[in-house]
LOPA-782494 format. One record per residue (C-alpha): x, y, z. Coordinates in nm, 2 decimals, always signed. Layout:
BEGIN
<tiba u="X" v="Y" w="Z"/>
...
This chain:
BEGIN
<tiba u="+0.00" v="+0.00" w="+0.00"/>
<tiba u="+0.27" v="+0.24" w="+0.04"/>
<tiba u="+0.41" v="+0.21" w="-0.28"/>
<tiba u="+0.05" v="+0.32" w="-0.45"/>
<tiba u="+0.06" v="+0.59" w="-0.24"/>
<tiba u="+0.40" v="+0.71" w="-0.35"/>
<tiba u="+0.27" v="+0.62" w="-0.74"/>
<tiba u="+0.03" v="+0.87" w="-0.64"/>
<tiba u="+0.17" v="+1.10" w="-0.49"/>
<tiba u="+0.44" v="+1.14" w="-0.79"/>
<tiba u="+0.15" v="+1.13" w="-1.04"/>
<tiba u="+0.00" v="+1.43" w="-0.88"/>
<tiba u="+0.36" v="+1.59" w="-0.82"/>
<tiba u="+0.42" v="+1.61" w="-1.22"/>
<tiba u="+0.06" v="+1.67" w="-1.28"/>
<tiba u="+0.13" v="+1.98" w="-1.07"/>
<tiba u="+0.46" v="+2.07" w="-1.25"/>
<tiba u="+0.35" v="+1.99" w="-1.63"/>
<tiba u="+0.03" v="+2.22" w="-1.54"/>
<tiba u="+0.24" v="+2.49" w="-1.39"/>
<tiba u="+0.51" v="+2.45" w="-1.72"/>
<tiba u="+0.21" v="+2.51" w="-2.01"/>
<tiba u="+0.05" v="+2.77" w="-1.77"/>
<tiba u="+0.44" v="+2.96" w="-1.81"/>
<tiba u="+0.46" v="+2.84" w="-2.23"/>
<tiba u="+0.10" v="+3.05" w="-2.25"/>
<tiba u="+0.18" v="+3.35" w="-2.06"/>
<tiba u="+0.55" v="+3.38" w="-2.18"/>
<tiba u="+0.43" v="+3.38" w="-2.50"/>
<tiba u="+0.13" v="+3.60" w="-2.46"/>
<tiba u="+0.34" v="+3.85" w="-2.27"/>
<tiba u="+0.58" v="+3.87" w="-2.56"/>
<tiba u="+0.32" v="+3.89" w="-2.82"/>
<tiba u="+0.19" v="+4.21" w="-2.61"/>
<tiba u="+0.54" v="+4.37" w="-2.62"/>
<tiba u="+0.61" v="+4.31" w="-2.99"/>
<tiba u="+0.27" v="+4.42" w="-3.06"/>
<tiba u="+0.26" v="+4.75" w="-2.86"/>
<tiba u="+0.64" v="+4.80" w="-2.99"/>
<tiba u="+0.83" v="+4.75" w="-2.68"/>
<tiba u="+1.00" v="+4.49" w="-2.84"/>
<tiba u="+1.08" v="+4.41" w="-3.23"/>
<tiba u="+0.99" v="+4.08" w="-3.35"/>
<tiba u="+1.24" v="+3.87" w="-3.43"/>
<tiba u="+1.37" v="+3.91" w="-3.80"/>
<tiba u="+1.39" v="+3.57" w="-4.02"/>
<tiba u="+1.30" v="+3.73" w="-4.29"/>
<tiba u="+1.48" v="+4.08" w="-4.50"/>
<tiba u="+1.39" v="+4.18" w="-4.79"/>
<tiba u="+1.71" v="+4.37" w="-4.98"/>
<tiba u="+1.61" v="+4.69" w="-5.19"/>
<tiba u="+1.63" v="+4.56" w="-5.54"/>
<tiba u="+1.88" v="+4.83" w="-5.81"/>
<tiba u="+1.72" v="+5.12" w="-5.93"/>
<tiba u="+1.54" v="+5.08" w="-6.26"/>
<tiba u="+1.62" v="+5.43" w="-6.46"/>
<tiba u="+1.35" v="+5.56" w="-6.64"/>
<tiba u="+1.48" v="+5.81" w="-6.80"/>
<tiba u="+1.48" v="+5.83" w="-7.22"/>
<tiba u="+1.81" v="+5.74" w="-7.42"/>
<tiba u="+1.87" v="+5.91" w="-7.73"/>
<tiba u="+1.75" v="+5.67" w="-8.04"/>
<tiba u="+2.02" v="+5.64" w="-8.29"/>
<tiba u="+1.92" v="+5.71" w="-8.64"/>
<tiba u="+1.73" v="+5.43" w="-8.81"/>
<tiba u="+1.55" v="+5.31" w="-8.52"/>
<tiba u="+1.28" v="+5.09" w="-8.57"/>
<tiba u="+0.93" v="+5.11" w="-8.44"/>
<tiba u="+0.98" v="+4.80" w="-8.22"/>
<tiba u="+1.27" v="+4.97" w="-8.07"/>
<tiba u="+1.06" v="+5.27" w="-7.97"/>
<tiba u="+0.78" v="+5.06" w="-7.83"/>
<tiba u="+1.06" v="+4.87" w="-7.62"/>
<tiba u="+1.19" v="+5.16" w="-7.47"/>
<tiba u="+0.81" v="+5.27" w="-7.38"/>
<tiba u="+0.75" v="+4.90" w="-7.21"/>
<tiba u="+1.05" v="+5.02" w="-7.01"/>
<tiba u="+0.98" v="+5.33" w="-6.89"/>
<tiba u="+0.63" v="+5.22" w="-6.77"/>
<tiba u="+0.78" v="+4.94" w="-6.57"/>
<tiba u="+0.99" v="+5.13" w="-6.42"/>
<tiba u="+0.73" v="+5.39" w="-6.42"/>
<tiba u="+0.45" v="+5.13" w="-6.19"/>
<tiba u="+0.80" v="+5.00" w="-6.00"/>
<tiba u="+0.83" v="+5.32" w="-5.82"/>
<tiba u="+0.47" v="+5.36" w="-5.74"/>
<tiba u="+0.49" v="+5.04" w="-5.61"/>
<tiba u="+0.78" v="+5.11" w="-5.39"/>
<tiba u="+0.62" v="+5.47" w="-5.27"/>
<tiba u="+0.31" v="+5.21" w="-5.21"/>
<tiba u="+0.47" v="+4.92" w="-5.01"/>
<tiba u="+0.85" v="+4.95" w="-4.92"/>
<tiba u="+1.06" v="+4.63" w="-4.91"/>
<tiba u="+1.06" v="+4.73" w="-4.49"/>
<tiba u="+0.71" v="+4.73" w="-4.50"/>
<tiba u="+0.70" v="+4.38" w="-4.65"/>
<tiba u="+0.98" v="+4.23" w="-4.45"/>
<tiba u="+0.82" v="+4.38" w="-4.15"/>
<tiba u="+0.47" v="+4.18" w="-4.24"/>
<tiba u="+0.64" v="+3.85" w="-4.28"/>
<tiba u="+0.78" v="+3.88" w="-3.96"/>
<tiba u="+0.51" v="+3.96" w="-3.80"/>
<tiba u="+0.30" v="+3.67" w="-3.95"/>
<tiba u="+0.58" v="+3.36" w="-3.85"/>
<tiba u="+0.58" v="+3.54" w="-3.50"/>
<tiba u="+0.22" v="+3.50" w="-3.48"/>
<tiba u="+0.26" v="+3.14" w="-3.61"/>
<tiba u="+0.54" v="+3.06" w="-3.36"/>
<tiba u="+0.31" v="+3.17" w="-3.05"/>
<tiba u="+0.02" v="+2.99" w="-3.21"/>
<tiba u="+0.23" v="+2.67" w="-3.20"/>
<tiba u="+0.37" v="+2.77" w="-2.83"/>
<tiba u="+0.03" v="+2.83" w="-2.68"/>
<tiba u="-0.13" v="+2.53" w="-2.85"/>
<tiba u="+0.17" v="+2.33" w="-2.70"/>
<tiba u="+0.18" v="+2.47" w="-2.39"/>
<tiba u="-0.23" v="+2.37" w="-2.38"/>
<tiba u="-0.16" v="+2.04" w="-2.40"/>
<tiba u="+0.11" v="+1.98" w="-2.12"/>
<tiba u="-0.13" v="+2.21" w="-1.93"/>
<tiba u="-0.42" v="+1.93" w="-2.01"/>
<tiba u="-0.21" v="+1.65" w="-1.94"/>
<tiba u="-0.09" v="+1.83" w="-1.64"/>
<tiba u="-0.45" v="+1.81" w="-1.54"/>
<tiba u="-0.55" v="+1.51" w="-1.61"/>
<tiba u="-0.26" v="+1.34" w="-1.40"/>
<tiba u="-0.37" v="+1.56" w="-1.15"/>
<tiba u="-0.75" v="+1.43" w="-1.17"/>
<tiba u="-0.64" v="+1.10" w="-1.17"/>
């Protein structure tokens, strides 16, 4: 009879401890969520984005003889790089970098708080039992 006693004594001793440990996983990672997300703290950066070379835009002079494909060429040019600078006033590459990083940090806690739910449950269930 002892020795069940002990069994359950031990049972209800990591019950205790694995409830405590996912209890500490889900407010860790709430806590740092809040700081990130109220810019106390940056989120970790896996991902950065390097600003691509400038694109010029601006007109060369057409040698003499040029052909009309030529010319159209040099117009499909100029309105790339035309829509790639409104797209860069629009969404800098920091901008984008910053959103990615944002999104796997919000994956990362998902993952930490749904793990730390289930020690927490199994916590509880040793401790039930």
């Amino acid at each position: 009879m002892a020795n069940f006693s002990l069994d359950v004594f031990s049972r209800k001793t990591i019950g205790w401890l694995l409830l405590f440990a996912g209890l500490v996983i889900i407010f860790l990672a709430i806590f740092s969520s809040y700081n990130i997300f109220t810019g106390a703290k940056e989120a970790p950066a896996l991902f950065r984005i390097e600003p691509s070379a400038e694109v010029s835009s601006s007109l060369q002079q057409p040698a003499p003889g040029v052909m009309e494909q030529d010319l159209q060429e040099q117009a499909k040019n100029i309105i790339q790089g035309q829509i790639g600078e409104q797209l860069k006033e629009m969404m800098p590459a920091e901008f984008i970098s910053k959103i990615f990083n944002l999104m796997s940090w919000v994956i990362f806690v998902s993952f930490l708080v749904f793990a730390g739910g289930r020690i927490a449950g199994i916590g509880a269930k040793l401790i039930a039992s």
